[in-house]
C-alpha positions as protocol buffer text, in pm:
chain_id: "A"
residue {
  index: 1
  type: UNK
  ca { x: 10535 y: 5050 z: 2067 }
}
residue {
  index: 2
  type: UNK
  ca { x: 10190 y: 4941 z: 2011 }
}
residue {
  index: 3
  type: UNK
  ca { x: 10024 y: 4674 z: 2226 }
}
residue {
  index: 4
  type: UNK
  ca { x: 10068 y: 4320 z: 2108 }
}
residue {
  index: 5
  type: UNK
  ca { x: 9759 y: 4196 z: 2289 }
}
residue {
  index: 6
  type: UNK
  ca { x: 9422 y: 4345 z: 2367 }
}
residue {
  index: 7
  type: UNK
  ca { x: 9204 y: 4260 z: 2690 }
}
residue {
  index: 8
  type: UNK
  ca { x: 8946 y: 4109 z: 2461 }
}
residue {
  index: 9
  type: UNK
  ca { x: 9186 y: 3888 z: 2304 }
}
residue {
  index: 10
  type: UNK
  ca { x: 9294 y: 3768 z: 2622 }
}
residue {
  index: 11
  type: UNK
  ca { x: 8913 y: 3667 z: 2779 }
}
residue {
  index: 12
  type: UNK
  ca { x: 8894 y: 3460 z: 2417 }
}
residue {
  index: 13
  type: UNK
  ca { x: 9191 y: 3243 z: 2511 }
}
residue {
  index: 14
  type: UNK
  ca { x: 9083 y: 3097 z: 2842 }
}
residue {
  index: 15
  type: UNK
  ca { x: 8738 y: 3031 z: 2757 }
}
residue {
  index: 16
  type: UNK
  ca { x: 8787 y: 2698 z: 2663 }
}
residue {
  index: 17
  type: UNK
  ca { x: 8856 y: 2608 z: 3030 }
}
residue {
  index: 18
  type: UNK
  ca { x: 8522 y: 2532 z: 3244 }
}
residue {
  index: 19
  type: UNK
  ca { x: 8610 y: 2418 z: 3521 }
}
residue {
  index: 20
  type: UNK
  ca { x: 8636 y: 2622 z: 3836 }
}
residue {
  index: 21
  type: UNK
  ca { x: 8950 y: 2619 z: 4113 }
}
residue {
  index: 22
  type: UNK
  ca { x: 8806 y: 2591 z: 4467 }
}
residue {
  index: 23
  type: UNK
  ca { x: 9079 y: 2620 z: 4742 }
}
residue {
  index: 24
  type: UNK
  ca { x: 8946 y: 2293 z: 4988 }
}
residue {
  index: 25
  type: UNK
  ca { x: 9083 y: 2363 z: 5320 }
}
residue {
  index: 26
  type: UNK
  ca { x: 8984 y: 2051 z: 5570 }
}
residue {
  index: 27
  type: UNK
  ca { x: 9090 y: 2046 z: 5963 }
}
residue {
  index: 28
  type: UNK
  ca { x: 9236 y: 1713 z: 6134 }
}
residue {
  index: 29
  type: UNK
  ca { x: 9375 y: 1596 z: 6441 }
}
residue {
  index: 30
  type: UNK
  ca { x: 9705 y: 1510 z: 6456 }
}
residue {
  index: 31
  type: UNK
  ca { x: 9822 y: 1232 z: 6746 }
}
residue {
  index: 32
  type: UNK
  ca { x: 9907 y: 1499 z: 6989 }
}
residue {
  index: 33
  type: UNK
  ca { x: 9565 y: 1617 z: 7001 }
}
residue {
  index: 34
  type: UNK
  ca { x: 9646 y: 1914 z: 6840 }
}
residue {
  index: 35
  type: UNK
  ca { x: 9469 y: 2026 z: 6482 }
}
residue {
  index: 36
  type: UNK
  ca { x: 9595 y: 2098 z: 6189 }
}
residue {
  index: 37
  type: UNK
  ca { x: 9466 y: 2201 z: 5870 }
}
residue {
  index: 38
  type: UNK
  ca { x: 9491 y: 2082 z: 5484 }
}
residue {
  index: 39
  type: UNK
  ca { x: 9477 y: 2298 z: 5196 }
}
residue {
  index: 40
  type: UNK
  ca { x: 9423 y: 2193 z: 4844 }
}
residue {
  index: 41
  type: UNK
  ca { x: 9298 y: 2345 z: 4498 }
}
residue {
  index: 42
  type: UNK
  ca { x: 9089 y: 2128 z: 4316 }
}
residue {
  index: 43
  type: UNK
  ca { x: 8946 y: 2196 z: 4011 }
}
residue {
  index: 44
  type: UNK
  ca { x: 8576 y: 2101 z: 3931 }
}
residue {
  index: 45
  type: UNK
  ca { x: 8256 y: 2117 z: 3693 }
}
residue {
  index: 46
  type: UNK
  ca { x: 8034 y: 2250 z: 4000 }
}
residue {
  index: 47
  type: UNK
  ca { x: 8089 y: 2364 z: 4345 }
}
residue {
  index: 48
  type: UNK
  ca { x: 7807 y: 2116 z: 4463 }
}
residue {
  index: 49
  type: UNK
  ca { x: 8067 y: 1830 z: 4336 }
}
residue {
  index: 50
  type: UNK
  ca { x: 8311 y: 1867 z: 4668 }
}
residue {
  index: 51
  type: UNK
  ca { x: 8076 y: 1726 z: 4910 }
}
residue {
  index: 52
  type: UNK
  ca { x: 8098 y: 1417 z: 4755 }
}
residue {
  index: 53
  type: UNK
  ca { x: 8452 y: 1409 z: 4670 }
}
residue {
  index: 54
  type: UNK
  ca { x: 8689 y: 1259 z: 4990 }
}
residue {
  index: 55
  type: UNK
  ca { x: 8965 y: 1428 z: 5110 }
}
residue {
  index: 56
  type: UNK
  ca { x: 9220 y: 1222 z: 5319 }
}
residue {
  index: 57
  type: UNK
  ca { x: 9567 y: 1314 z: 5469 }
}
């Protein structure tokens, strides 16, 4: 069986897709004192764009 799908054919598809996925990972206290973290993908234009963005519990 021959190969339905080449490597090339495959960068062609997802190059309509800009944006890029940035893991966001932000630490918090909790009301024991203790901290805890927060993970989240977010997808954006440029990386200089999640400074500005806010990130709550």
């Amino acid at each position: 069986m021959a190969k339905q799908q080449t490597f090339g054919d495959k960068g062609k598809k997802k190059a309509g897709d800009t944006k890029i996925s940035v893991k966001v990972i932000k630490a918090f206290r909790s009301e024991k004192g203790t901290i805890k973290y927060m993970e989240r993908f977010v997808k954006v234009d440029d990386v200089g764009q999640i400074e500005k963005m806010d990130f709550s519990r």
